[in-house]
TORPA-4810 file (N, C-alpha, C, O; in nm, 3 decimals):
<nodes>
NODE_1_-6.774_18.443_14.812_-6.761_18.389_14.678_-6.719_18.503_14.583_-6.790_18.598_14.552_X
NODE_2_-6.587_18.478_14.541_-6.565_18.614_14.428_-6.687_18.600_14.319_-6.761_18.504_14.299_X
NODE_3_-6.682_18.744_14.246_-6.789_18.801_14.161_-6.805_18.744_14.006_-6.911_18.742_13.943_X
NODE_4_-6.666_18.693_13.955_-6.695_18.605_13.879_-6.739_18.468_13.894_-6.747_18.390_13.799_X
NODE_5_-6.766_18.441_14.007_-6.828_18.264_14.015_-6.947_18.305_14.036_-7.037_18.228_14.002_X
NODE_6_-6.976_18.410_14.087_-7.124_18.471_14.116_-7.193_18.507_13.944_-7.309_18.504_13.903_X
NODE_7_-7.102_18.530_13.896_-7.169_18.542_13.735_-7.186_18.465_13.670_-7.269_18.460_13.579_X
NODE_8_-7.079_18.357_13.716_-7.112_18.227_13.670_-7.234_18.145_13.689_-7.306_18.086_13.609_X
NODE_9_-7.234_18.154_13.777_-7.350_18.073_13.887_-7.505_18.162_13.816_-7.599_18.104_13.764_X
NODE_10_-7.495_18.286_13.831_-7.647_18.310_13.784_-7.682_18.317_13.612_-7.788_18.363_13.571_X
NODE_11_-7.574_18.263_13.521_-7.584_18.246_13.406_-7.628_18.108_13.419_-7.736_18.096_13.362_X
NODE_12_-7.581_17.977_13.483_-7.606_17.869_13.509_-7.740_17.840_13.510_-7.790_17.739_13.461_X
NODE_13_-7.824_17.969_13.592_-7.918_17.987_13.668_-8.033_17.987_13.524_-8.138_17.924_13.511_X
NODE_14_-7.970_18.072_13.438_-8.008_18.130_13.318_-8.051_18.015_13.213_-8.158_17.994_13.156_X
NODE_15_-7.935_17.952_13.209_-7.894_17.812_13.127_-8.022_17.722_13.170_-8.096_17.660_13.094_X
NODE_16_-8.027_17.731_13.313_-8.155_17.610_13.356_-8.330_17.651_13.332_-8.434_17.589_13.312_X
NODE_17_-8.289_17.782_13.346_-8.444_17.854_13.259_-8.502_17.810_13.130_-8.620_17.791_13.098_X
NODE_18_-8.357_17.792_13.042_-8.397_17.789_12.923_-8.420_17.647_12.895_-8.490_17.601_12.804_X
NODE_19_-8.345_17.577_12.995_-8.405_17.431_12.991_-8.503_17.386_12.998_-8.552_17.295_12.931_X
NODE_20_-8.556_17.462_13.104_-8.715_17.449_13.141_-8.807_17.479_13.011_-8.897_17.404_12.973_X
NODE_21_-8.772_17.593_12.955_-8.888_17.671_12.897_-8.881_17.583_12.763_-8.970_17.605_12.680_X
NODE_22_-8.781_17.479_12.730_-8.752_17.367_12.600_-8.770_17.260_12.651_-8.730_17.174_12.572_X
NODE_23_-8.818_17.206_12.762_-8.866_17.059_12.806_-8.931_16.984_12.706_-8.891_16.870_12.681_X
NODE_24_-9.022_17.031_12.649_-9.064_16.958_12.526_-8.977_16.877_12.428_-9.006_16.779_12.359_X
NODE_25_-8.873_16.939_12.441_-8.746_16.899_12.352_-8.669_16.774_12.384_-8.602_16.702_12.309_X
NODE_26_-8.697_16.765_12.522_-8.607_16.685_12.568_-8.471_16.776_12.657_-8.377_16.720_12.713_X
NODE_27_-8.493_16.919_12.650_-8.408_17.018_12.668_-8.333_17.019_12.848_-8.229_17.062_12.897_X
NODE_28_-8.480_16.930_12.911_-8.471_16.893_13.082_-8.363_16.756_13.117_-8.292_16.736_13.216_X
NODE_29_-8.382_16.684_13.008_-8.317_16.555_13.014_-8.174_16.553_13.014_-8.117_16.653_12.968_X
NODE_30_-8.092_16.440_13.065_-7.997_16.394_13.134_-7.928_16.424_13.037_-7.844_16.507_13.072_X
NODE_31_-7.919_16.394_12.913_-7.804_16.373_12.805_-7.781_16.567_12.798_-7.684_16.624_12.847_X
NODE_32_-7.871_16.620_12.743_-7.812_16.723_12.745_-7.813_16.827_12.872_-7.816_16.946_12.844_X
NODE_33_-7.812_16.798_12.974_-7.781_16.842_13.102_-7.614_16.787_13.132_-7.533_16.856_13.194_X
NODE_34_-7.579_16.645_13.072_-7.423_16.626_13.061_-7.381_16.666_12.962_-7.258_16.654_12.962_X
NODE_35_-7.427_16.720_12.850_-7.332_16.775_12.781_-7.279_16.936_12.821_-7.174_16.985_12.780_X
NODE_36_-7.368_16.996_12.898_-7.370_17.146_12.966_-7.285_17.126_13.083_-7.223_17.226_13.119_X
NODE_37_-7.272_17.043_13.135_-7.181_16.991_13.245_-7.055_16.938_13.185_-6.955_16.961_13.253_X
NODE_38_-7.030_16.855_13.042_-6.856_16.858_12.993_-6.843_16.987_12.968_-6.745_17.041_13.021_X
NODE_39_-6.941_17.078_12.879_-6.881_17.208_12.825_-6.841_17.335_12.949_-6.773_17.435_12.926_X
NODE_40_-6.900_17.300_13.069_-6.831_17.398_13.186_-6.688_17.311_13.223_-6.574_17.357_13.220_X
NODE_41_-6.728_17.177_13.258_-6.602_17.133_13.295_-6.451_17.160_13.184_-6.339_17.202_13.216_X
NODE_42_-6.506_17.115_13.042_-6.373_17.150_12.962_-6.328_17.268_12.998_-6.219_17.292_13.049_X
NODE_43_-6.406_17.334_12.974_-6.403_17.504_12.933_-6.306_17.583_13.047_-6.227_17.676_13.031_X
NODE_44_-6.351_17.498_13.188_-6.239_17.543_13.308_-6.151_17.435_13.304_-6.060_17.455_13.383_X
NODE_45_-6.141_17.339_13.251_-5.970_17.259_13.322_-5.901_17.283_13.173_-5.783_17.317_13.179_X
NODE_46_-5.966_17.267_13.022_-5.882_17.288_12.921_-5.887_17.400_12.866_-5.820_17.416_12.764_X
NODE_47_-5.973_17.517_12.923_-5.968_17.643_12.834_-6.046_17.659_12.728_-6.114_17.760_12.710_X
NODE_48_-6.042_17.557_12.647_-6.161_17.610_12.541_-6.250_17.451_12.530_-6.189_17.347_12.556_X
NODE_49_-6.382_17.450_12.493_-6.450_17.351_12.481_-6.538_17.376_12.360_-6.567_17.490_12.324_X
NODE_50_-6.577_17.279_12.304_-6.673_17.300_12.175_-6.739_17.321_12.217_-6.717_17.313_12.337_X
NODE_51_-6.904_17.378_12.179_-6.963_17.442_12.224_-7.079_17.401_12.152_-7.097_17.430_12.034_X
NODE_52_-7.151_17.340_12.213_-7.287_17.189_12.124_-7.355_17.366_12.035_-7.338_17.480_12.078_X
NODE_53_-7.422_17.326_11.923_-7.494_17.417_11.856_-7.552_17.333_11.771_-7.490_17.345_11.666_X
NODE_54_-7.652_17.238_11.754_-7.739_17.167_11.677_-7.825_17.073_11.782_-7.770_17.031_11.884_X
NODE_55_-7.972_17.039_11.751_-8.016_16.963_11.806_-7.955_16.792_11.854_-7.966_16.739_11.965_X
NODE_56_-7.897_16.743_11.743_-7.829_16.635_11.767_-7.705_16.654_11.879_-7.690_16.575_11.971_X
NODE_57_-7.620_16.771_11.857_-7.503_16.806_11.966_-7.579_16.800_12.058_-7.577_16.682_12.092_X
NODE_58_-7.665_16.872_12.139_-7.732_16.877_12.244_-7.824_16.769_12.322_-7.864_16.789_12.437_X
NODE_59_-7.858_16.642_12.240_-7.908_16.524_12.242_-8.070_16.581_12.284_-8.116_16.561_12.396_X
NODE_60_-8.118_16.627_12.216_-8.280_16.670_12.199_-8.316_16.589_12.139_-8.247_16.490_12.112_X
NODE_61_-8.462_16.611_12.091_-8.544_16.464_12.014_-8.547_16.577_11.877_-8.604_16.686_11.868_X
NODE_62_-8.507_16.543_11.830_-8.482_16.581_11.698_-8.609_16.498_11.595_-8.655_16.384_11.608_X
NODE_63_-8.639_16.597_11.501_-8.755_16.577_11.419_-8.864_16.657_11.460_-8.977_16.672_11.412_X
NODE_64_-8.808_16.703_11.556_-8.976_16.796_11.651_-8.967_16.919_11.558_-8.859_16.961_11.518_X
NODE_65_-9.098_16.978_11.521_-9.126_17.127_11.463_-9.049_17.229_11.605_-9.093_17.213_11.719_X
NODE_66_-8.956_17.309_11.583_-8.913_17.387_11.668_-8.759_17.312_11.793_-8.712_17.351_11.900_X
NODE_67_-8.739_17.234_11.733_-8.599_17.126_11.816_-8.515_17.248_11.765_-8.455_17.300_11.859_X
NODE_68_-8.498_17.293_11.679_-8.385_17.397_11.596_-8.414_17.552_11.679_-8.307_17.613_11.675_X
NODE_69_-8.461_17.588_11.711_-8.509_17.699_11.820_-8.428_17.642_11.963_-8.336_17.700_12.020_X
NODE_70_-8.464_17.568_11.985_-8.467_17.522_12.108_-8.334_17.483_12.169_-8.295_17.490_12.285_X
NODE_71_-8.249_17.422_12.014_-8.084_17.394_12.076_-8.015_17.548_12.014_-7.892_17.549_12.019_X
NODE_72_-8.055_17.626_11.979_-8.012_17.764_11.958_-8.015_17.830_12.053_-7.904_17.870_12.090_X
NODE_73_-8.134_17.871_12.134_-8.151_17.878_12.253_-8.085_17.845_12.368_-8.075_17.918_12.467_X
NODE_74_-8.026_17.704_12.351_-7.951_17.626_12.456_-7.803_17.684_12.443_-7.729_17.724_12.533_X
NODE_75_-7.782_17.679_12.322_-7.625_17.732_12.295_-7.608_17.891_12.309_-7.498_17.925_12.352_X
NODE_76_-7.690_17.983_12.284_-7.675_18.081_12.342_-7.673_18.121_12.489_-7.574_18.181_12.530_X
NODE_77_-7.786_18.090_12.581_-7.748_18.038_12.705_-7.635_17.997_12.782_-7.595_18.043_12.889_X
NODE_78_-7.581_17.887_12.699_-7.465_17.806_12.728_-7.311_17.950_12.685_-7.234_18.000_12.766_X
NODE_79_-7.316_17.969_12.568_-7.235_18.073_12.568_-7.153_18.170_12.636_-7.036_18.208_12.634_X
NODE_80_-7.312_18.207_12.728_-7.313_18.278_12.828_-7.207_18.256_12.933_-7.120_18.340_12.956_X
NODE_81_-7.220_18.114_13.010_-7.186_18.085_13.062_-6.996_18.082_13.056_-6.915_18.127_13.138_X
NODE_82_-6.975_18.014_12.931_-6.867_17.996_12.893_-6.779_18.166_12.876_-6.659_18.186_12.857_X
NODE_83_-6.870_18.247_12.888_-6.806_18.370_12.874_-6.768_18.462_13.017_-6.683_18.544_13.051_X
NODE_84_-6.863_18.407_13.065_-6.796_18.430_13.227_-6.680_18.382_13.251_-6.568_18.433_13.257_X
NODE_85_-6.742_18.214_13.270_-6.593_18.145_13.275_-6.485_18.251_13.238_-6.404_18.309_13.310_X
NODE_86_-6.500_18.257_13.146_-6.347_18.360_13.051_-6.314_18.435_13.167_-6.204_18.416_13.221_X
NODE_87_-6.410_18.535_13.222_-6.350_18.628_13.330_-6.273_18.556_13.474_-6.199_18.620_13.549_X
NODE_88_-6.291_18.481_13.483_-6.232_18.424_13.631_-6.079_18.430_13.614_-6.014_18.371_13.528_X
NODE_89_-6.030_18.516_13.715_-5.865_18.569_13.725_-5.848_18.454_13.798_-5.932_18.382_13.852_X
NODE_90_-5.694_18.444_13.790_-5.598_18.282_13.874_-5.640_18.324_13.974_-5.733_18.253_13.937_X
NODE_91_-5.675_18.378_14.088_-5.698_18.394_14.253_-5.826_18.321_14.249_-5.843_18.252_14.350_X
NODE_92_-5.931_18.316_14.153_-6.047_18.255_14.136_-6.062_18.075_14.132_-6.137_17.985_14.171_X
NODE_93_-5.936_18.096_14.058_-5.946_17.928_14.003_-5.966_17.812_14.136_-5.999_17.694_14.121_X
NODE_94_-5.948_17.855_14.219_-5.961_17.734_14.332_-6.109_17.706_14.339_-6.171_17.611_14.292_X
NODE_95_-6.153_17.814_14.410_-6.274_17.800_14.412_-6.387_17.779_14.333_-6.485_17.712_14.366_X
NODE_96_-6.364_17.862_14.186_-6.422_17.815_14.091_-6.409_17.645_14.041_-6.482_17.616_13.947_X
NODE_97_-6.330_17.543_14.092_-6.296_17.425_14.021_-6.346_17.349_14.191_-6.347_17.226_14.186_X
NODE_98_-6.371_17.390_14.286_-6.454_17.323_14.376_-6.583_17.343_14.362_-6.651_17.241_14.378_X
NODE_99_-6.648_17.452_14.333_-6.781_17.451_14.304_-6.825_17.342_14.106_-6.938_17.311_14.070_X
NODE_100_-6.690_17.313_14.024_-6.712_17.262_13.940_-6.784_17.161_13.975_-6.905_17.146_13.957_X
NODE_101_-6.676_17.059_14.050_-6.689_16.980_14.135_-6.811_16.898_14.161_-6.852_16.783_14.155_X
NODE_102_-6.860_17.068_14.203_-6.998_17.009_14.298_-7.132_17.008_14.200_-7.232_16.940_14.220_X
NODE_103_-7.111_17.100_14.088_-7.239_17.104_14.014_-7.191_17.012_13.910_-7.267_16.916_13.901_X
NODE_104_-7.093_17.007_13.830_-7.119_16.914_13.743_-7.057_16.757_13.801_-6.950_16.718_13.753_X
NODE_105_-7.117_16.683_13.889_-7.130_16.596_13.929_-7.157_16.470_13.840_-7.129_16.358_13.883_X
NODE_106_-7.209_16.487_13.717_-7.264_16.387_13.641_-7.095_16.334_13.541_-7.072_16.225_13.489_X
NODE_107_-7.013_16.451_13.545_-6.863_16.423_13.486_-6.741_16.471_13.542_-6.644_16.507_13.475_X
NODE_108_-6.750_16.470_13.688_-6.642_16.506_13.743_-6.581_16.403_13.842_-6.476_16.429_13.901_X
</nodes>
């Protein structure tokens, strides 16, 4: 596996930490687990993708003391990710868009 899908992959890794550690939020749940799954998918087939940064973008339960922490959190995380992405040279792209494939499953 080249070294940028490997950076990819353990930012991913990163991304799902922070999910965990915002469960309260709703941060574990489906809606915003597909929105982290369009923003990798855009981000590799169109190049650039918006990039959720508010509780409502992220589909959290909004009104909670600390929801605003929590999709800050998510989008920095997420960032991450999207900044790897950036590094993947064309010899990468195959493989990087089969492993898309396989993890974001919920929009591919």
């Amino acid at each position: 596996m080249p070294t940028s899908i490997n950076a990819i992959k353990r930012a991913v890794k990163d991304f799902a930490t922070v999910q965990e550690r915002h469960r309260e939020f709703g941060a574990w749940d489906t809606e915003p687990d597909c929105q982290f799954q369009l923003l990798i998918r855009d981000t590799i087939e169109k190049g650039n993708a918006k990039l959720p940064n508010n509780a409502g973008q992220w589909e959290l339960y909004t009104g909670m003391d600390g929801v605003d922490l929590a999709a800050n959190d998510l989008t920095a995380a997420a960032r991450k990710v999207v900044d790897a992405i950036a590094t993947v040279t064309l010899g990468e792209l195959v493989p990087l868009k089969e492993w898309m494939k396989e993890y974001c499953w919920r929009v591919c």
